[in-house]
Kinemage of the C-alpha trace (Angstrom):
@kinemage 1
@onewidth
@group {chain A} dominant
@subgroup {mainchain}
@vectorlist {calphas} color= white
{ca unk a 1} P 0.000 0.000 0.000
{ca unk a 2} L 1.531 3.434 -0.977
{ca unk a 3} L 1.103 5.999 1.898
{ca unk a 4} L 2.031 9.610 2.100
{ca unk a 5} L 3.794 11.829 4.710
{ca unk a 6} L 2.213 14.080 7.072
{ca unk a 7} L 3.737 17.351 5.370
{ca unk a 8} L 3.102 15.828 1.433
{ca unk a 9} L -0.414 16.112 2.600
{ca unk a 10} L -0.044 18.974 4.294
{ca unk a 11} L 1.224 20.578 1.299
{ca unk a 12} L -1.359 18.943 -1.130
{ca unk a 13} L -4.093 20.515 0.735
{ca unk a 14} L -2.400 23.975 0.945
{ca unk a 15} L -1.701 23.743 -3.065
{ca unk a 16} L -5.523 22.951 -3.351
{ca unk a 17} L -6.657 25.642 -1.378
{ca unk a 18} L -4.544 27.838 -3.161
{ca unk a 19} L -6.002 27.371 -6.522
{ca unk a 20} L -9.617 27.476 -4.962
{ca unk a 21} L -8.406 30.816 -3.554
{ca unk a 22} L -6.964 31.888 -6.419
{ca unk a 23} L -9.765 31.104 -8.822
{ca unk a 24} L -12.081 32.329 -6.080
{ca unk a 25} L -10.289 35.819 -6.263
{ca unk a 26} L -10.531 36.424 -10.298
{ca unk a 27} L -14.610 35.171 -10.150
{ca unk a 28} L -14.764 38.464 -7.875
{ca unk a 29} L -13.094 40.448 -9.538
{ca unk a 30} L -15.023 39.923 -13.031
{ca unk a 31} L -18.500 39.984 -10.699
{ca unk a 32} L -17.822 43.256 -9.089
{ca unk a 33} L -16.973 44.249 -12.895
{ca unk a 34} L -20.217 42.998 -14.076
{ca unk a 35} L -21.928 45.882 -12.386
{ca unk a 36} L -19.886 48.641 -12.672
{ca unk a 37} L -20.827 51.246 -14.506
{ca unk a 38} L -20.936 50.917 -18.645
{ca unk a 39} L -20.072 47.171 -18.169
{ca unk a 40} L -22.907 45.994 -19.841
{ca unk a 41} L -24.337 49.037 -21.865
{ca unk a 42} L -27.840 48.405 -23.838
{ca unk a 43} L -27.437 44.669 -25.034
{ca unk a 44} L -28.836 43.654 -28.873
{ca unk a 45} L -29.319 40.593 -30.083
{ca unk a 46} L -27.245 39.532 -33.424
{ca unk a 47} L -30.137 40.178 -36.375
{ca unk a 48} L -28.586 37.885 -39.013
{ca unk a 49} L -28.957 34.424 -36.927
{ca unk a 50} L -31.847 32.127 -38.008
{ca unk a 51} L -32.945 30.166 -34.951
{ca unk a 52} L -34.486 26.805 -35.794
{ca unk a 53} L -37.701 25.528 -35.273
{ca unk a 54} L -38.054 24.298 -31.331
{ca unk a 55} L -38.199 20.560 -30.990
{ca unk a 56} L -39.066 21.482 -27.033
{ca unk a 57} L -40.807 24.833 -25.445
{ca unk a 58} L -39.365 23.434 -21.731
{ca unk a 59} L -36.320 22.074 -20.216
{ca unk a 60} L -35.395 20.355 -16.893
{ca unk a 61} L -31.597 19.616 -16.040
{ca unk a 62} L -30.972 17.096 -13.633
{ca unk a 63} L -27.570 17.782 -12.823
{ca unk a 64} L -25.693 15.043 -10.681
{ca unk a 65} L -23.107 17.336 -8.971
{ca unk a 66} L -20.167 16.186 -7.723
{ca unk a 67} L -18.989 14.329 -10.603
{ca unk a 68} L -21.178 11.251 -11.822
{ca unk a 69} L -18.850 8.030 -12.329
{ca unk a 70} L -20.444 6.876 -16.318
{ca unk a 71} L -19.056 3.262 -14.970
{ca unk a 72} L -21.337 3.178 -11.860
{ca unk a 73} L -24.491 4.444 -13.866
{ca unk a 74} L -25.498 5.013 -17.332
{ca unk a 75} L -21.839 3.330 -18.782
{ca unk a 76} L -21.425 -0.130 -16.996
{ca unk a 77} L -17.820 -1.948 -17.621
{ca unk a 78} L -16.636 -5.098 -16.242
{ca unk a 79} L -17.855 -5.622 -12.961
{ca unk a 80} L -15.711 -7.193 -9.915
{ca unk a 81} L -17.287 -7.327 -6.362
{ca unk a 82} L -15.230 -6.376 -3.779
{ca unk a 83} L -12.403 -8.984 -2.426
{ca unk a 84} L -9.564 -7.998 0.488
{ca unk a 85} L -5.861 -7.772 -2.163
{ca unk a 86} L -7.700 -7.566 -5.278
{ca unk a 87} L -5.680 -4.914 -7.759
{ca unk a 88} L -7.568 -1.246 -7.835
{ca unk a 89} L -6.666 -1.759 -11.336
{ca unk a 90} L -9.391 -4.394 -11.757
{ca unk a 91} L -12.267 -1.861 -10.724
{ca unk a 92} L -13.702 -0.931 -13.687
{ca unk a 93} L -17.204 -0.556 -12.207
{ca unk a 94} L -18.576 -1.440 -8.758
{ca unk a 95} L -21.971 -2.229 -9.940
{ca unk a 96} L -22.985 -5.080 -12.187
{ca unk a 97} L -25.159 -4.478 -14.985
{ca unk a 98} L -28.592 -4.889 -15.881
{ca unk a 99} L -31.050 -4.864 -18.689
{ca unk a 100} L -33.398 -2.124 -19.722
{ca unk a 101} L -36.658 -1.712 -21.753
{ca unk a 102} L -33.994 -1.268 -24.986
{ca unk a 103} L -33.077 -4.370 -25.948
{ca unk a 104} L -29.413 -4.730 -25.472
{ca unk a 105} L -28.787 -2.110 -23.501
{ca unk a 106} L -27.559 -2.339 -20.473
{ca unk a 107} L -27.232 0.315 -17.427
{ca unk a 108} L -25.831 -0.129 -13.811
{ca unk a 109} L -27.815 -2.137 -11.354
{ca unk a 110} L -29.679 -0.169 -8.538
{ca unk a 111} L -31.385 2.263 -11.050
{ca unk a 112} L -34.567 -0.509 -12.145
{ca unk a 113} L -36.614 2.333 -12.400
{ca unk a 114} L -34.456 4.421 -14.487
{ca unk a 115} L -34.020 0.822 -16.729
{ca unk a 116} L -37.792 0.843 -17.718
{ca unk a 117} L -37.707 4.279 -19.076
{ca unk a 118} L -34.884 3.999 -21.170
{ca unk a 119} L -36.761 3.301 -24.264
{ca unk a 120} L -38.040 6.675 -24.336
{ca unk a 121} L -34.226 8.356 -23.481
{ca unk a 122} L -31.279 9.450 -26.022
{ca unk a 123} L -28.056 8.100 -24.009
{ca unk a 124} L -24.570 9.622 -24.887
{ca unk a 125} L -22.109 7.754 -24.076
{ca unk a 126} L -18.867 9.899 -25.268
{ca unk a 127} L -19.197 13.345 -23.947
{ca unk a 128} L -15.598 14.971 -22.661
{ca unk a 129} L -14.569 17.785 -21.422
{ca unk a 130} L -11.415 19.530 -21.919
{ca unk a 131} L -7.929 19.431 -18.854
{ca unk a 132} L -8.911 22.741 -17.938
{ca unk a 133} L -5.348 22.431 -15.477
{ca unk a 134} L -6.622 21.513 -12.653
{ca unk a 135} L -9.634 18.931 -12.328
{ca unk a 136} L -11.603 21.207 -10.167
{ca unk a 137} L -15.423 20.828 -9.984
{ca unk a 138} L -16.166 24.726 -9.655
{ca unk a 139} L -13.955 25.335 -12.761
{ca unk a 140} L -15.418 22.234 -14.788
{ca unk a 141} L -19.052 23.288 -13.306
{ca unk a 142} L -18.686 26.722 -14.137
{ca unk a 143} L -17.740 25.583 -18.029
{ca unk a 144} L -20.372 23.150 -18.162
{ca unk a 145} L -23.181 25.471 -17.062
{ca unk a 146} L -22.134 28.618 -19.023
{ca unk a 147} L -20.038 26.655 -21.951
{ca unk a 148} L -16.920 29.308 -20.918
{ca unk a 149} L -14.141 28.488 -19.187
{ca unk a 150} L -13.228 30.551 -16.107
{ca unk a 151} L -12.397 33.563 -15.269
{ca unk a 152} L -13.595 35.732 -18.171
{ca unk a 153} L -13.702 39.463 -18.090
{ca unk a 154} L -17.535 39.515 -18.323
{ca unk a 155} L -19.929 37.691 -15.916
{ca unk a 156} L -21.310 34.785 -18.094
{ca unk a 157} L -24.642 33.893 -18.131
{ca unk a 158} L -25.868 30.179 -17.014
{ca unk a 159} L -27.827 28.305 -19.738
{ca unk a 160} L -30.966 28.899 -17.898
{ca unk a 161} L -30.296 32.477 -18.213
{ca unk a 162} L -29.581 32.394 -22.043
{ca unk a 163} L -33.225 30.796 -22.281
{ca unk a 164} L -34.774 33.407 -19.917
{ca unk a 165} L -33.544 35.898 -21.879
{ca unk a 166} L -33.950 35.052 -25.139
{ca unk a 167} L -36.935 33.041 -24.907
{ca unk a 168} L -38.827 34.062 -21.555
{ca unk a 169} L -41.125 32.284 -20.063
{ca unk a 170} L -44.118 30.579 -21.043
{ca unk a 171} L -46.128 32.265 -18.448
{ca unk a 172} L -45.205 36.128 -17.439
{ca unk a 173} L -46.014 35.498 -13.884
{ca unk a 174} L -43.570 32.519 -13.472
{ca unk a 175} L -39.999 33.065 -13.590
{ca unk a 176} L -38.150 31.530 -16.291
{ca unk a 177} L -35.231 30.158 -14.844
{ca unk a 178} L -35.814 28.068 -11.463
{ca unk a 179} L -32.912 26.621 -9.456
{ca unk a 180} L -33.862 23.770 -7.042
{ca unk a 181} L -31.681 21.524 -4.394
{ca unk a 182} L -28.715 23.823 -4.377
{ca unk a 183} L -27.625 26.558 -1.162
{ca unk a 184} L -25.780 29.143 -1.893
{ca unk a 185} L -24.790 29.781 1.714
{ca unk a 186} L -23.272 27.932 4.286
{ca unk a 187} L -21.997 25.134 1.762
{ca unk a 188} L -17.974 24.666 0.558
{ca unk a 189} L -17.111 26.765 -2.369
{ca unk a 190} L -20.303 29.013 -2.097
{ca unk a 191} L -19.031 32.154 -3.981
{ca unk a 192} L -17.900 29.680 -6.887
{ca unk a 193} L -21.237 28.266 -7.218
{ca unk a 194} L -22.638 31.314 -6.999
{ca unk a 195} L -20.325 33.000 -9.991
{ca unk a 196} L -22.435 30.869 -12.267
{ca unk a 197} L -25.392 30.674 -10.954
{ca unk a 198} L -26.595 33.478 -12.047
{ca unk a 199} L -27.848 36.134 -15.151
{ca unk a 200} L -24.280 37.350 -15.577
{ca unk a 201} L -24.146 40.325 -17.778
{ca unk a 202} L -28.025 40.258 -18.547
{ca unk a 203} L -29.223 41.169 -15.191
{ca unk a 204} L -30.797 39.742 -12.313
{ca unk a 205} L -34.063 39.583 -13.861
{ca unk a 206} L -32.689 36.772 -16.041
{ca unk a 207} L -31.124 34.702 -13.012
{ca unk a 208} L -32.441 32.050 -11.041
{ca unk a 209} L -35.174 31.403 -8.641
{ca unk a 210} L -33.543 29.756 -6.074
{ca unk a 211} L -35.448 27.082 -3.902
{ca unk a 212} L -32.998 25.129 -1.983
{ca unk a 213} L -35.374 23.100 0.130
{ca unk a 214} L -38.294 21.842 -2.197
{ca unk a 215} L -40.643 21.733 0.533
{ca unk a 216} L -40.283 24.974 1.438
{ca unk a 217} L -41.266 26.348 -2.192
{ca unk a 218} L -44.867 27.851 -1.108
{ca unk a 219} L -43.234 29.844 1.787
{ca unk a 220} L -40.641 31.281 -0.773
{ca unk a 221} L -43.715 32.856 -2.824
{ca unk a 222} L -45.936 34.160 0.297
{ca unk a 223} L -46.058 37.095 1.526
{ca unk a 224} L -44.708 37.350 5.700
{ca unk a 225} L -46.938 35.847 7.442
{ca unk a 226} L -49.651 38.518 9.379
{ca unk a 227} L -48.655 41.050 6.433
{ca unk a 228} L -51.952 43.001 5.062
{ca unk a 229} L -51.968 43.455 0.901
{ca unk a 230} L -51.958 46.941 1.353
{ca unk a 231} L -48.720 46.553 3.549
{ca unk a 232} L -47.135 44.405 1.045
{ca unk a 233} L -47.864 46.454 -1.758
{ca unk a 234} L -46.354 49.372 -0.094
{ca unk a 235} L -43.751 47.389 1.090
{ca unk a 236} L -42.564 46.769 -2.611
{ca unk a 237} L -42.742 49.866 -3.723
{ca unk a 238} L -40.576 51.195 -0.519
{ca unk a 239} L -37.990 48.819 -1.742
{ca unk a 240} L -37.925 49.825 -5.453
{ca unk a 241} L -37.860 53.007 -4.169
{ca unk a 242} L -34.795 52.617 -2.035
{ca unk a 243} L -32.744 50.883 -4.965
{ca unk a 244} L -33.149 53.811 -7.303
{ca unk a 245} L -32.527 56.218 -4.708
{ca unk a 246} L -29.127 53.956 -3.519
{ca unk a 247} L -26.036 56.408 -3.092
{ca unk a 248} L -24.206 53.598 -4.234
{ca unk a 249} L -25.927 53.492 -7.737
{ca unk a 250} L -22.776 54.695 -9.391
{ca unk a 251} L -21.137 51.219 -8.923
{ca unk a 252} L -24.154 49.893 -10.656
{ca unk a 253} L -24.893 50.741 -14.507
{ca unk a 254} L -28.031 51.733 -15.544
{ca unk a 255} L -29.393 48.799 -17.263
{ca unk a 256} L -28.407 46.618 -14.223
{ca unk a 257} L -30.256 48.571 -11.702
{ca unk a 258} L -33.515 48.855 -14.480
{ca unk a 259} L -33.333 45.203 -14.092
{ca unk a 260} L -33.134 44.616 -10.462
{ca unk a 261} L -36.142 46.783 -10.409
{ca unk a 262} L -37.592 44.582 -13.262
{ca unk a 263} L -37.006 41.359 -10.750
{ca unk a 264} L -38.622 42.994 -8.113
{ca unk a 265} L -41.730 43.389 -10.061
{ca unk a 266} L -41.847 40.075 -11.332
{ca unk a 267} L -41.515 38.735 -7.986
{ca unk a 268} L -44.131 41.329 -6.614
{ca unk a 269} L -46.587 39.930 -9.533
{ca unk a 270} L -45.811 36.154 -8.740
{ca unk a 271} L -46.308 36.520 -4.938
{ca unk a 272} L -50.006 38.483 -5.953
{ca unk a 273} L -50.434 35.484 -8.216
{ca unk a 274} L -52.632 32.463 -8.112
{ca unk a 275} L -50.111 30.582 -10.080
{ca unk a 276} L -47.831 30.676 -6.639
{ca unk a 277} L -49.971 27.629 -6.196
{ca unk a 278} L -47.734 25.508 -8.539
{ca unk a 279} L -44.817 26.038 -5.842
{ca unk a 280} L -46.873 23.956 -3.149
{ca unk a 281} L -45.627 20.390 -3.383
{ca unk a 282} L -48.205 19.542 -0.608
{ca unk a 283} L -50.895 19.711 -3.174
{ca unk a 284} L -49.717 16.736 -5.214
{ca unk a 285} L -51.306 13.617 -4.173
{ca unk a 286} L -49.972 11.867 -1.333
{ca unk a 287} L -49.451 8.503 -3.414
{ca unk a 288} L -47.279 11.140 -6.457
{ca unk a 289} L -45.691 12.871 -3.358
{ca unk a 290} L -43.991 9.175 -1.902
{ca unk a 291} L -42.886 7.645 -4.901
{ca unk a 292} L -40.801 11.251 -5.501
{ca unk a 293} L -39.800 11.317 -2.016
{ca unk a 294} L -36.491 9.644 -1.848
{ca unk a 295} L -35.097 13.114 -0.220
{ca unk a 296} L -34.535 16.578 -1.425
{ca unk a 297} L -33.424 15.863 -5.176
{ca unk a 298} L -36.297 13.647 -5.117
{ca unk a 299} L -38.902 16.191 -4.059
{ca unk a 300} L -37.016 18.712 -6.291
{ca unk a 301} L -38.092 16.675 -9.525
{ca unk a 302} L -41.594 16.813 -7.957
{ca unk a 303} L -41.397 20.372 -8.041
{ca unk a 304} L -39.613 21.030 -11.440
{ca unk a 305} L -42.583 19.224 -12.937
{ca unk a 306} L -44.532 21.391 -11.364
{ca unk a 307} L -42.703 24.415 -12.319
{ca unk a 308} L -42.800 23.562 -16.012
{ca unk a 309} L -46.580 22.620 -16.366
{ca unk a 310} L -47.287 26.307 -14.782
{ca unk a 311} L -44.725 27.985 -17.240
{ca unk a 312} L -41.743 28.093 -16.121
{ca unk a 313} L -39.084 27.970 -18.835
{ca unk a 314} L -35.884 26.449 -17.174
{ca unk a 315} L -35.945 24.111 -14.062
{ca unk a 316} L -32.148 22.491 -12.919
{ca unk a 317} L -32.786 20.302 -9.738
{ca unk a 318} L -29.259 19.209 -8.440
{ca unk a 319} L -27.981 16.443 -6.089
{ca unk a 320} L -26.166 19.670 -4.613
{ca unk a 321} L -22.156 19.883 -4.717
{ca unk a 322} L -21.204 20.039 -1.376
{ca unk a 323} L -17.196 19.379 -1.540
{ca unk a 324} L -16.424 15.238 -1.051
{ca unk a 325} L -20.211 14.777 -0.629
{ca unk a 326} L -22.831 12.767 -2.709
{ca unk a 327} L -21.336 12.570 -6.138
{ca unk a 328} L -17.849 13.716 -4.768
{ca unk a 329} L -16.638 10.349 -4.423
{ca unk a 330} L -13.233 10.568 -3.017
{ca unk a 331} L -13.879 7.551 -0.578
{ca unk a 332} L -16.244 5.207 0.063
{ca unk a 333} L -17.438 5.222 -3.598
{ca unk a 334} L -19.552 1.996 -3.708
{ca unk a 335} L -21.256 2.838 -0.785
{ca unk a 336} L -22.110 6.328 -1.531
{ca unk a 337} L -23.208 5.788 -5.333
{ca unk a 338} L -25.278 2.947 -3.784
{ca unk a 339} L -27.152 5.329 -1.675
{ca unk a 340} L -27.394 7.910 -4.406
{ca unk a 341} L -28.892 5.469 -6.987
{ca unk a 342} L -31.745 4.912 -4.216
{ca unk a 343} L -32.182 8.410 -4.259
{ca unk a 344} L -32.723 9.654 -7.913
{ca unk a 345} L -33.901 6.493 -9.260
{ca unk a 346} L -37.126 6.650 -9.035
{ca unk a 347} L -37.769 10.295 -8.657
{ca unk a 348} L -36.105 10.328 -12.029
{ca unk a 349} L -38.641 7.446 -13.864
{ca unk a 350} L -41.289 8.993 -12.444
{ca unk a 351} L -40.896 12.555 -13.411
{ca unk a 352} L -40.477 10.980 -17.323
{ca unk a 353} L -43.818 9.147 -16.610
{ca unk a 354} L -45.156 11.697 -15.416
{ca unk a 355} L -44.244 13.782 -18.300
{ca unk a 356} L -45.459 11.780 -20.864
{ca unk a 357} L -48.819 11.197 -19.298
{ca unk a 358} L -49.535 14.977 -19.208
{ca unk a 359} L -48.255 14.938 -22.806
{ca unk a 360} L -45.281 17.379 -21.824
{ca unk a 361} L -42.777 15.211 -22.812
{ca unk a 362} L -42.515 15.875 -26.333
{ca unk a 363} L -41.480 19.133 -25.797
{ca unk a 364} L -39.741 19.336 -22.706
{ca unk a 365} L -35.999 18.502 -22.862
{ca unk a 366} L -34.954 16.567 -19.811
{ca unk a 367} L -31.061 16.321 -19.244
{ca unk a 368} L -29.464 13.985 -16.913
{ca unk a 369} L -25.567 15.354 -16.895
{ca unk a 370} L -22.389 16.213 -14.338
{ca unk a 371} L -18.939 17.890 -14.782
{ca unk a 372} L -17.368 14.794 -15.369
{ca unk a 373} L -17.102 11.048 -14.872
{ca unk a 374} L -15.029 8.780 -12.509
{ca unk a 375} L -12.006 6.656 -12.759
{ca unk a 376} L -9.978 4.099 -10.242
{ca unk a 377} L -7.008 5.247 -11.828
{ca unk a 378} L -6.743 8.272 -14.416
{ca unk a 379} L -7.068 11.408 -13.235
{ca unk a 380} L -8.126 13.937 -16.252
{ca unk a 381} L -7.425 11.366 -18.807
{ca unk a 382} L -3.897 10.495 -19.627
{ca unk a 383} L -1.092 12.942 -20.587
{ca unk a 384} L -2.716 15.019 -18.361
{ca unk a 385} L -0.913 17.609 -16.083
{ca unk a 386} L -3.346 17.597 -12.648
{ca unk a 387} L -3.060 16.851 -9.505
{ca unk a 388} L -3.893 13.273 -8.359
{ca unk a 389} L -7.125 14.628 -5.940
{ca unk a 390} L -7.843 11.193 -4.766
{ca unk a 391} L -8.251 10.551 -0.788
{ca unk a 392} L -6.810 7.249 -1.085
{ca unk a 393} L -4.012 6.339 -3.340
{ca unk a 394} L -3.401 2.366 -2.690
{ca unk a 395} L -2.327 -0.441 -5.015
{ca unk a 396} L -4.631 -2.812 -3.647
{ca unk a 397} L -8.127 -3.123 -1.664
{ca unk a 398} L -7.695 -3.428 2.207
{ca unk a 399} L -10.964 -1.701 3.190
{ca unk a 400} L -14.708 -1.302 2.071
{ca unk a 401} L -13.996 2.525 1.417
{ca unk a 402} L -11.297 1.444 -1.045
{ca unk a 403} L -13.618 0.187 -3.039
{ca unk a 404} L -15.103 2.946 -5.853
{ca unk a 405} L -14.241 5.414 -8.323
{ca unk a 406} L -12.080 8.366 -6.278
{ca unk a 407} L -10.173 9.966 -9.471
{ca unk a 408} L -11.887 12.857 -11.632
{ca unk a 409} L -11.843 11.827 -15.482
{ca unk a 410} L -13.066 13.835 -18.130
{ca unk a 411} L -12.283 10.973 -21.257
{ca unk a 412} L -15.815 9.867 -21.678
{ca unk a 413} L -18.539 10.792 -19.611
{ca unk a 414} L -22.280 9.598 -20.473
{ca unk a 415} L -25.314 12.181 -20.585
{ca unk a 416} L -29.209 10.938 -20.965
{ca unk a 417} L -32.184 13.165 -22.197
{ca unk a 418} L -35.526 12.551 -22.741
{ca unk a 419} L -38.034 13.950 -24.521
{ca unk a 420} L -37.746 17.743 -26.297
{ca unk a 421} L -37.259 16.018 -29.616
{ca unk a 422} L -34.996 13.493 -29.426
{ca unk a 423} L -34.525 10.080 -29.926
{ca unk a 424} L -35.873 7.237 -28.733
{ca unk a 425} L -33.858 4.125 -26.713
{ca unk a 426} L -31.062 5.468 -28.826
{ca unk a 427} L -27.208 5.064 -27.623
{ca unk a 428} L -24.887 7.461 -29.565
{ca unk a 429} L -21.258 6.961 -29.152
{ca unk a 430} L -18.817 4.608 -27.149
{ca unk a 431} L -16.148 4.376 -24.821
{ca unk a 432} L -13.744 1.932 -24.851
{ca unk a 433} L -14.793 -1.306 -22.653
{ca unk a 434} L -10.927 -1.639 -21.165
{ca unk a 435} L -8.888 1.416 -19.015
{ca unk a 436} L -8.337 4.337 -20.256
{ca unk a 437} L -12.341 4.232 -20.713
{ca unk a 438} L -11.781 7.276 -23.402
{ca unk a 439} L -14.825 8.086 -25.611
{ca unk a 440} L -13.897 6.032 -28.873
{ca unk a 441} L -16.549 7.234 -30.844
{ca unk a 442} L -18.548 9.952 -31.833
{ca unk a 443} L -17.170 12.268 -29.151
{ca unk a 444} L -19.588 14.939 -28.261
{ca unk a 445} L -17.705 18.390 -26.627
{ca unk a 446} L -19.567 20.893 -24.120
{ca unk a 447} L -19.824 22.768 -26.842
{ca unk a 448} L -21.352 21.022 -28.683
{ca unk a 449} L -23.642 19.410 -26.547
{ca unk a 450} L -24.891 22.929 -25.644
{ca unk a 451} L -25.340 23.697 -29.181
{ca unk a 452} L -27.759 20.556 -29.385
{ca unk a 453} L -29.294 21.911 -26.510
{ca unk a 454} L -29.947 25.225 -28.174
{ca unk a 455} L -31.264 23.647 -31.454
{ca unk a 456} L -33.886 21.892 -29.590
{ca unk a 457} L -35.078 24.854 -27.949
{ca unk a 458} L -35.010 26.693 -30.747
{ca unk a 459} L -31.876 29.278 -29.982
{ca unk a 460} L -29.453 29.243 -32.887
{ca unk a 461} L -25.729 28.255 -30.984
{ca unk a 462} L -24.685 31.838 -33.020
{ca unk a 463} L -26.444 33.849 -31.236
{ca unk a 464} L -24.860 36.395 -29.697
{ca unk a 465} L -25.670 39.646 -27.284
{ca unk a 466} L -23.135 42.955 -27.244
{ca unk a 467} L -21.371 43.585 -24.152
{ca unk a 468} L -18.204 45.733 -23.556
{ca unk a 469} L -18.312 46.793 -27.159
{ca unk a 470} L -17.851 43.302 -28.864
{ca unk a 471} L -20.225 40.013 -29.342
{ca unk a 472} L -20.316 37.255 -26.779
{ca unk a 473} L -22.097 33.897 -27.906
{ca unk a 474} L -24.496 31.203 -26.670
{ca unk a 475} L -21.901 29.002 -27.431
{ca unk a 476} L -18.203 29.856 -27.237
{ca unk a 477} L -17.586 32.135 -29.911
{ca unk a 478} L -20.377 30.653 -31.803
{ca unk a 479} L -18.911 27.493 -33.068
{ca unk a 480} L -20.922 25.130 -31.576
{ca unk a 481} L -22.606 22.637 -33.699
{ca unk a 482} L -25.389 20.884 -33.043
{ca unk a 483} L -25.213 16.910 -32.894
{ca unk a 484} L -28.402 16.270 -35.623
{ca unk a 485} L -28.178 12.385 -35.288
{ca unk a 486} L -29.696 12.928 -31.436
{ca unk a 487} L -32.700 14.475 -33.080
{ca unk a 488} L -35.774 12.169 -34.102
């Protein structure tokens, strides 16, 4: 068994936190730029793009943060159970495999509900993501969600944001871009997550609704408790008020603080809304409300169905990164992905049931993704530069919390929609069956993958807004294409 001094990882964990603070440091900066004043002047849409036709008017991301191992879920390799001496190099996947409603495909056992609804799912086997350095999940998360790659000198917008903006919502008194499962307080990394999660240089109008707790949804869209209408009403126009009059405006431009003001309203007109019903989880039938309840991601798919069939344009529900938690996997992987297949599998088949039998699943695009997969081995992929980030670095299983993918790999990572246009109990590209498990065929970029995204919702991947005097596009630089073989 290799082991490592005291000071080596002393000095591993200082290099870490270094980076983190480093990275942590330039996300600020560009942030506090994205509301000075003439940062983002009046933004216009490029006039010579044509956007397709939308193959889906809706779409849900179910993002597994923390880093998804494609070997332990939706990519199943050669399985060996765990045995006292046997090789790490032998653990391809933890999990054995098991059949789904496709014929011969085969997914990793403890998702049976998951299995059934395959037949209705597009499965991508080879996307990859690029060695951004260092294999950092607030760098790669930041990519994934905004398709640029940290720090920028703008404040990108999150996908969700793109669609608020350029699409809006399907109903004016819903917001268009709804963020369940994740805190932005009181977690590790908070200020990285929050660098993304938001409108970037669009405004806070176009950034999430956050609901961290699904069952505390309703509260979020009531007014205080014992507060009169009239109160309310004056209360909101007190606060709109006191941002115009803000002494500190100058460090805000103008069409930042117009829409702050804007996102005030909208809240103001969902809170006076009937349609705050649709936030109320309680009101789902108690038999719907077990089958989702598995925990919070489970009750968050509850609620993002919700949040679509009332309007809302964008819904991600996350597993929530919380550093070496859930999908974090740096020990006790077998164990932990065990628990975690328990708790989206059948939140997951039921929200595509559920779906299809209010006949939304045609056009809503349901993604299953993460920052990247999992390895025994490889960290990155090989050739790579970055740090080995494993906990435990041994030769050979001595302990149950050996046993499970601890390394960050970003050769082939497997993504799954449904719905929005797509394919049916289709399987689109391959990674090789033997270590390095790189995508072998058909790899499918960020980039791209985004652009597909796009298509289907009917956003051309050129499209592109002016900000600080020069174009910045949906898709990095506008050269993402859209994979057409994923589309039915």
């Amino acid at each position: 068994m290799k082991t490592k001094t005291l000071q080596s990882q002393q000095t591993e964990t200082f290099e870490s936190r270094l980076k983190r603070r480093q990275f942590l440091q330039s996300l600020a900066a560009m942030n506090v730029a994205g509301w000075m004043a003439g940062q983002p002047q009046l933004l216009s849409a490029n006039e010579d793009v044509d956007h397709p036709a939308p193959t889906a008017d809706a779409c849900i991301l179910l993002w597994m943060a923390g880093g998804m191992a494609a070997p332990e879920t939706f990519d199943p390799k050669g399985y060996a159970p765990y045995e006292v001496g046997m090789p790490v190099g032998n653990m391809l996947s933890t999990f054995p495999a098991t059949d789904t409603s496709v014929d011969g495909l085969k997914i990793s056992a403890g998702l049976p509900e998951i299995a059934q609804v395959m037949d209705r799912a597009t499965l991508i086997r080879s996307a990859v993501q690029p060695d951004l350095g260092s294999i950092l999940h607030s760098r790669h998360q930041y990519h994934w969600h905004t398709g640029y790659v940290p720090p920028q000198t703008v404040a990108c917008p999150h996908l969700g944001a793109w669609m608020a903006k350029v699409l809006g919502p399907q109903n004016p008194v819903m917001p268009a871009f709804v963020n369940i499962g994740q805190r932005l307080e009181g977690v590790g990394e908070k200020e990285e997550l929050k660098a993304f999660t938001t409108g970037g240089f669009f405004g806070s109008e176009f950034g999430p609704m956050n609901l961290p707790y699904p069952e505390q949804a309703a509260q979020a869209v009531q007014p205080p408790s014992g507060m009169s209408s009239q109160r309310f009403a004056n209360r909101n126009r007190l606060y709109k008020q006191l941002v115009d009059q803000n002494p500190n405006r100058e460090n805000m431009s103008d069409y930042q603080r117009e829409s702050l003001l804007r996102s005030m309203e909208n809240a103001y007109r969902l809170l006076s809304s009937k349609d705050r019903q649709a936030f109320d989880i309680n009101d789902e039938p108690q038999e719907s409300r077990e089958v989702y309840d598995t925990g919070r991601f489970g009750r968050g798919c509850l609620l993002a169905r919700r949040m679509v069939e009332a309007g809302a344009r964008f819904v991600e529900v996350t597993t929530e990164y919380v550093p070496f938690l859930h999908w974090d996997t740096h020990k006790s992987g077998h164990e932990t992905v065990a628990r975690l297949h328990s708790e989206i599998d059948r939140p997951i088949a039921k929200l595509i049931r559920d779906l299809e039998d209010r006949k939304l699943l045609d056009r809503t695009l349901v993604i299953i993704a993460s920052e990247f997969s999992r390895d025994a081995l490889i960290e990155g992929k090989p050739g790579s530069n970055a740090n080995d980030q494993a906990t435990f670095k041994v030769d050979t299983l001595s302990e149950p919390k050996h046993y499970g993918l601890h390394r960050h790999f970003t050769g082939g990572t497997s993504v799954v929609m449904f719905g929005g246009g797509m394919k049916q109990g289709f399987v689109y590209g391959k990674t090789a069956d033997e270590r390095p498990l790189l995508a072998i065929e058909n790899p499918v970029s960020v980039i791209d993958l985004h652009a597909t995204i796009m298509t289907a919702m009917g956003i051309s991947p050129k499209t592109a807004f002016v900000t600080e005097g020069r174009p910045f596009y949906v898709t990095q630089d506008g050269q993402g294409q859209p994979v057409r073989e994923l589309f039915a």
